[in-house]
C-alpha positions as CSV (number, residue, x, y, z in Angstrom):
1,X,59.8,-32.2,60.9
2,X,56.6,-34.0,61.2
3,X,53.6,-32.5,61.1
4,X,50.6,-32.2,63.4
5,X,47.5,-32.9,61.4
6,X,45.0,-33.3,64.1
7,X,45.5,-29.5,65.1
8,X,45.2,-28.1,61.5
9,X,41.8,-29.9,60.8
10,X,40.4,-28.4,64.2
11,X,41.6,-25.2,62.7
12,X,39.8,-25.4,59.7
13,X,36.5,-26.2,61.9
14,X,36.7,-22.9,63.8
15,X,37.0,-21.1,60.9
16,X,34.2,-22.5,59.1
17,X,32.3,-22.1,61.6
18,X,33.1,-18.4,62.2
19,X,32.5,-17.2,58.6
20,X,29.4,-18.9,58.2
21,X,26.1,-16.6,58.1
22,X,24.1,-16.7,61.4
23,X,21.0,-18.5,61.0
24,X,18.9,-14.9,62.4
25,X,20.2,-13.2,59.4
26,X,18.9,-15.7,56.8
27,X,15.5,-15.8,58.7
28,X,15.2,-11.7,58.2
29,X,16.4,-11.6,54.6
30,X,13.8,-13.8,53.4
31,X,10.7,-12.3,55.8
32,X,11.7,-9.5,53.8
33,X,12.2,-10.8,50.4
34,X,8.2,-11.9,51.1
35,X,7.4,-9.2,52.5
36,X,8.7,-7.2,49.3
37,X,6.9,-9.4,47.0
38,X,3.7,-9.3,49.0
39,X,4.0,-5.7,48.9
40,X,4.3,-5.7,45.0
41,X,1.3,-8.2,44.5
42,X,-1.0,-6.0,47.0
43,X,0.0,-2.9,44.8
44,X,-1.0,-4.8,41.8
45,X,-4.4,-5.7,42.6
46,X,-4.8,-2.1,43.9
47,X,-3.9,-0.7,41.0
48,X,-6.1,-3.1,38.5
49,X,-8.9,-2.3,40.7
50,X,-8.7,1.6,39.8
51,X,-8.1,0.9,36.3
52,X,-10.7,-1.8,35.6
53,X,-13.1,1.1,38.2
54,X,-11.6,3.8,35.3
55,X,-12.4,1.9,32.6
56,X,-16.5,0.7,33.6
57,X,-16.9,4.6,34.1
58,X,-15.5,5.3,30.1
59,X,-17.4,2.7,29.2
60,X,-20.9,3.9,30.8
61,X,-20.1,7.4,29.9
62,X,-19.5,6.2,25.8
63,X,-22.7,4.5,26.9
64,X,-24.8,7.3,27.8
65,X,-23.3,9.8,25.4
66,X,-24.3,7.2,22.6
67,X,-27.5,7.3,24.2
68,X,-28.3,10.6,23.9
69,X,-26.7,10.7,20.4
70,X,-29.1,8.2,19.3
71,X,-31.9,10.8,20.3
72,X,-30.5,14.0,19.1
73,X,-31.0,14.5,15.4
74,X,-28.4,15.5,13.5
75,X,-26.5,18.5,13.2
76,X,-26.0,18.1,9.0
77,X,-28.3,17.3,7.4
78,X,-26.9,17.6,3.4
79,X,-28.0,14.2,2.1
80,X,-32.0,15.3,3.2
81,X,-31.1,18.8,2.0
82,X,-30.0,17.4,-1.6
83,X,-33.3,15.0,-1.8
84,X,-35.1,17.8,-1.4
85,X,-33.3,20.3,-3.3
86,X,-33.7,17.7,-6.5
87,X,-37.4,16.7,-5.5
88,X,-39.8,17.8,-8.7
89,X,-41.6,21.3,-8.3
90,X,-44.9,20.9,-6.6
91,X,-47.9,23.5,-6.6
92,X,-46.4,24.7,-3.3
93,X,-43.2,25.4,-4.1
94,X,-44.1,26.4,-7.6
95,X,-43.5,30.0,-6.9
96,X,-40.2,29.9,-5.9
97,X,-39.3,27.2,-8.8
98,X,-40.6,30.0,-11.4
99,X,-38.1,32.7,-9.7
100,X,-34.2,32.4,-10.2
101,X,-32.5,32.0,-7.2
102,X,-29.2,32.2,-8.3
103,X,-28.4,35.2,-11.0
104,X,-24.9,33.8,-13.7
105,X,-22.2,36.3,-13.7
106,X,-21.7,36.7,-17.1
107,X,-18.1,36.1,-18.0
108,X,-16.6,37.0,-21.2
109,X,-13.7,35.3,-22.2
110,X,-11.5,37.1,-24.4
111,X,-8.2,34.8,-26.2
112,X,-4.7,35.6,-24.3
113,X,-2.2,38.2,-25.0
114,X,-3.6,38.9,-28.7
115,X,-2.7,35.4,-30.1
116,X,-4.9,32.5,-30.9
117,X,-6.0,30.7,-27.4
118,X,-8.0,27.3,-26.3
119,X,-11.2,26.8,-24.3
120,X,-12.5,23.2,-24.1
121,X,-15.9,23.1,-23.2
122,X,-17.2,20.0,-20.9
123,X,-20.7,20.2,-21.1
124,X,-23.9,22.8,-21.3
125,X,-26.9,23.4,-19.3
126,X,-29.8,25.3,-19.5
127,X,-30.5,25.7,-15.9
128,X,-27.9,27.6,-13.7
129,X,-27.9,25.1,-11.1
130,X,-27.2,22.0,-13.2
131,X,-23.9,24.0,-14.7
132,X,-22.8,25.2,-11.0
133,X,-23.5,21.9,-9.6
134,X,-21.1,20.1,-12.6
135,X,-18.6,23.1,-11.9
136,X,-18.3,22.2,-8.0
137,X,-17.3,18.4,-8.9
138,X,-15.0,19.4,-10.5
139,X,-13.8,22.0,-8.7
140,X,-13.5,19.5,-6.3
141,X,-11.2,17.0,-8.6
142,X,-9.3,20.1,-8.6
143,X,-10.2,21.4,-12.2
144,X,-10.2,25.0,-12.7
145,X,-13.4,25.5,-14.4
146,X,-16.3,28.4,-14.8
147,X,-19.1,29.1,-16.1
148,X,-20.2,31.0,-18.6
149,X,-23.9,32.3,-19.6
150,X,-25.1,32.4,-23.1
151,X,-28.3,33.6,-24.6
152,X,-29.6,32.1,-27.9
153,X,-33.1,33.1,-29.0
154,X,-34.5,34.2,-25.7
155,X,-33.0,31.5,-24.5
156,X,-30.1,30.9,-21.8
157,X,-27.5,28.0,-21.7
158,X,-25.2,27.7,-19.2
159,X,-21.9,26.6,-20.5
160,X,-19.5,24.7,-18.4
161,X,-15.8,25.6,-19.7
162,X,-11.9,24.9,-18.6
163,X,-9.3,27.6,-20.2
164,X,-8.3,29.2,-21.9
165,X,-5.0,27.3,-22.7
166,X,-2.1,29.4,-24.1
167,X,-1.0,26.2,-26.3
168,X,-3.2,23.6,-28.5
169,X,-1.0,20.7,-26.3
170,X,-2.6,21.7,-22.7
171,X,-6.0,22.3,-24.4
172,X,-5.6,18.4,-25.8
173,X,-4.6,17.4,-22.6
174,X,-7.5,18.5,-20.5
175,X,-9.6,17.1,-23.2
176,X,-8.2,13.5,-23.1
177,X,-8.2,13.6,-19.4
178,X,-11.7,15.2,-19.0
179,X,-12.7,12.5,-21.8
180,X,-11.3,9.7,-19.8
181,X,-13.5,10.6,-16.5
182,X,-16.4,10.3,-18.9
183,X,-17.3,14.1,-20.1
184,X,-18.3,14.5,-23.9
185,X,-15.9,17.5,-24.4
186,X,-15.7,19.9,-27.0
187,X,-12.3,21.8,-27.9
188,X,-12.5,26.0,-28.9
189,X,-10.7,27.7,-30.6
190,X,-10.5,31.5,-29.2
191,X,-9.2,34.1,-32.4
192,X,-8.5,37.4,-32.0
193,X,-10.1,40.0,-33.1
């Protein structure tokens, strides 16, 4: 049977033509892809405009708090407070100089548990303040320290000591590492009596 070849082709034309998209529809789809995209740069520029707005107000509020920082004196003062504390004793504050400020609690140490104990002694002073001062650096290097007052022909000395140590080995160890920060140390021997 032969076959009609001129029919099927005009076939093939109608149904291209009636599964292809209408021109109308492609025209909306991209007025609204640029309308979507417009829409996301407008937002954009919006947006950066409140932020950058945001940020010129942070900055002229650090401004003007620095400003007024600057005029303001400050709240601690402890590197005046040490000058003055170390300045020499004048005729005007010769008075108070002359008067302890700070009375030593006298602490008596007395050797552990009845048996032979340690105290290594990192320096003496023989004003109050010098010995308290040592004590809080290192107090702060987290030593545990004291101090203890002495009198020696009306005299008082204000020892600076770490202990006592139950064992000679901890008492050697404080000293080697008290020696290595730079502290001329001097190890005790505490008997009982």
């Amino acid at each position: 049977m032969p076959r009609d070849y001129a029919k099927k082709s005009s076939n093939k034309r109608k149904s291209s033509r009636n599964s292809a998209t209408p021109g109308w529809l492609w025209f909306v789809t991209i007025v609204l892809i640029v309308a979507f995209i417009s829409g996301l740069i407008y937002l954009h520029k919006h947006k950066w405009r409140e932020t950058r707005k945001k940020l010129v107000q942070t900055q002229q509020v650090t401004q003007n708090t620095a400003a007024t920082t600057k005029n303001q004196a400050p709240r601690f003062e402890f590197y005046s407070m040490l000058s003055k504390n170390n300045a020499p004793a004048t005729a005007a504050n010769n008075e108070t100089a002359q008067k302890p400020q700070h009375t030593a609690p006298v602490i008596t140490i007395k050797p552990l548990e009845n048996r032979e104990s340690y105290l290594v002694q990192i320096a003496s002073f023989s004003k109050h303040q010098q010995a308290e001062e040592l004590k809080a650096k290192l107090l702060l290097q987290g030593m545990t320290v004291s101090t203890l007052k002495l009198s020696h022909d009306d005299k008082s000395w204000y020892r600076v000591v770490a202990g006592p140590y139950k064992d000679l080995a901890t008492a050697q160890r404080i000293k080697t590492k008290l020696a290595k920060a730079g502290y001329k140390v001097i190890l005790r021997k505490l008997s009982p009596k």
